[in-house]
N, C-alpha and C positions, 0 to 999 in steps of 0.2 A: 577521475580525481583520486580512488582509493589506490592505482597503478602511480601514481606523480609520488604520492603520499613515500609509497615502499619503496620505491626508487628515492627520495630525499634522504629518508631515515638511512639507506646505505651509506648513500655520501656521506651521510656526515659521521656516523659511525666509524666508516674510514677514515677520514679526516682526523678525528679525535684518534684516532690510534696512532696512524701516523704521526703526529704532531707529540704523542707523548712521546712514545717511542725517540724519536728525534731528537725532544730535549733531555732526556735523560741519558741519551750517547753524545750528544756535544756538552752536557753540564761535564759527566764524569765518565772519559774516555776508558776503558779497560788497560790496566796495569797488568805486564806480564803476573806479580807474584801476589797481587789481592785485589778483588774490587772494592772488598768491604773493608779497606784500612782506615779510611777518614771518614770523617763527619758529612764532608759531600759527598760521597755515595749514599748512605742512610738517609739524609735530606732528599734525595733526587729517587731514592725508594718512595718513602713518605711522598712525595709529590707526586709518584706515578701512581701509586694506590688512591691520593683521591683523586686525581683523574680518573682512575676507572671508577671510583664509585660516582663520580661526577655521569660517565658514562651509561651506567647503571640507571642513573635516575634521567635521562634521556632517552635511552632505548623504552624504558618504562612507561613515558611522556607518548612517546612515536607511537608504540605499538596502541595507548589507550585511545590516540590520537584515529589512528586507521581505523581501530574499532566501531569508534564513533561515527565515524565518516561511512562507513558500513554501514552502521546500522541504520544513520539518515538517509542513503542510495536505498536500501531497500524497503524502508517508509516509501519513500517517493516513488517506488517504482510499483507498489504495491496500488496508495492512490491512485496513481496515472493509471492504474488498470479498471481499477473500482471506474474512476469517471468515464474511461473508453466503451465498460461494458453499460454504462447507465447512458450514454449521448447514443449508444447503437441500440436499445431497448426504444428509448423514444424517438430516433427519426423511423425507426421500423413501424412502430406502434402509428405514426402520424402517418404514412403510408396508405390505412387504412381508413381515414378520416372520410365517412360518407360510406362506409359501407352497409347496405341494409342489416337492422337485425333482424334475426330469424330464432326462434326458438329451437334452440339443440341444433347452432348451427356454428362449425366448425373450421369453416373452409371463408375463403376472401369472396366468397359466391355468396356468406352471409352468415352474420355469428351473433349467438346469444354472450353477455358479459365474461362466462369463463371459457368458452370457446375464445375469445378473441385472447383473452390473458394467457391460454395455454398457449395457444397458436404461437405469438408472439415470443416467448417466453424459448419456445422449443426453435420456433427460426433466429432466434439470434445468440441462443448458449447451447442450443441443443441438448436443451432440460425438459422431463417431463416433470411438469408441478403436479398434474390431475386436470382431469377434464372438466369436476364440477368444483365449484364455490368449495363446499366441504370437502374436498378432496384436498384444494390446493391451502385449505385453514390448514388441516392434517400434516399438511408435507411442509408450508414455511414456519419461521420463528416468528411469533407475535411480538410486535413493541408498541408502541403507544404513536399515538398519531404525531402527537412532536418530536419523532425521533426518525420520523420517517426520510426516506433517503428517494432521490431519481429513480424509477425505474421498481420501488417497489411495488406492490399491491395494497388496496388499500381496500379494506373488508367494508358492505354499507347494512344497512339493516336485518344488523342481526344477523348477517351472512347470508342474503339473500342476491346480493347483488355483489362486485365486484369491479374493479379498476388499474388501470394503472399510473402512478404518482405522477407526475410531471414536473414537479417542483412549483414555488411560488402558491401555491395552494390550490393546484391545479392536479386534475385526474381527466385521463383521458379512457374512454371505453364504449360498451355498446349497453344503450342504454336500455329498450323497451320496444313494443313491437310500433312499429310506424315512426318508429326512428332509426338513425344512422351509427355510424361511431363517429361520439363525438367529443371537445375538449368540453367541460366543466367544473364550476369551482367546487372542492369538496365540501365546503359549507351547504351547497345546494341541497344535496344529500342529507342522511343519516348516517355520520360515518363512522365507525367501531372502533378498528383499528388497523397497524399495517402486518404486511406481513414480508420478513425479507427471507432471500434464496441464496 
């Protein structure tokens, strides 16, 4: 789009040149011994100057135009990233749905809550957050549970516990011993807040 954009703005930049240019050599053709003897050549001055200012305020127009269109391409291209890396956090994280927990367990063989968050975290951005709860408090930024986004972490009692967001009001993790990793709603919980990476 931003390439169509710079490509118009020539044409017509062209275009407007040419077109002055051309009326002002068919209005008032060049006299071997003055161009500026008459009143039609100063007129056809006068008209080519505000063509180019006319010009002026359309290269003005184009380029604010591109800009714009720029900076909407790379809004969008920045979301479209945000949602790739949050739909790859959660079908990875579901992956693991029924895996035993295990206390101080870090591996797909069996994970306590910030085991599975690190794990996760690291196989799909190749981030270390920390291995425990307060490691990974330390390393992300705190927001508030309503501001919370796919894919973040979401702190539960008092930072004892640990998750990851889901969306819809959902957090997916490893819950307690003689359980799996599993989906839950975060009301179920005590939940603090989030945290994002």
């Amino acid at each position: 789009m931003l390439y169509l954009l710079t490509m118009l703005k020539k044409i017509i930049i062209s275009a407007a040149l040419l077109t002055s240019f051309s009326a002002a050599l068919i209005a008032n053709p060049a006299k071997a011994d003055s161009v500026f003897d008459d009143n039609k050549a100063q007129s056809s001055l006068t008209d080519l100057s505000a063509a180019t200012n006319s010009l002026d305020v359309l290269t003005k127009t184009m380029n604010d135009t591109v800009s714009a269109v720029s900076k909407v391409e790379k809004t969008q291209s920045a979301a479209k990233e945000v949602q790739s890396r949050a739909d790859k956090l959660v079908s990875t994280a579901k992956k693991y749905l029924g895996v035993p927990y295990v206390w101080g367990g870090t591996t797909p063989a069996g994970f306590d809550c910030s085991g599975f968050t690190s794990y996760v975290y690291r196989e799909v951005l190749g981030k270390e957050i920390g291995r425990t709860t307060w490691d990974q408090i330390a390393s992300g930024k705190q927001v508030g549970l309503d501001q919370a986004k796919v894919g973040d972490l979401i702190i539960f009692y008092g930072g004892d516990h640990v998750g990851i967001y889901l969306g819809n009001g959902q957090v997916i993790h490893a819950p307690q011993p003689g359980e799996s990793v599993k989906i839950s709603s975060v009301t179920d919980m005590s939940a603090d807040f989030a945290l994002e990476y």
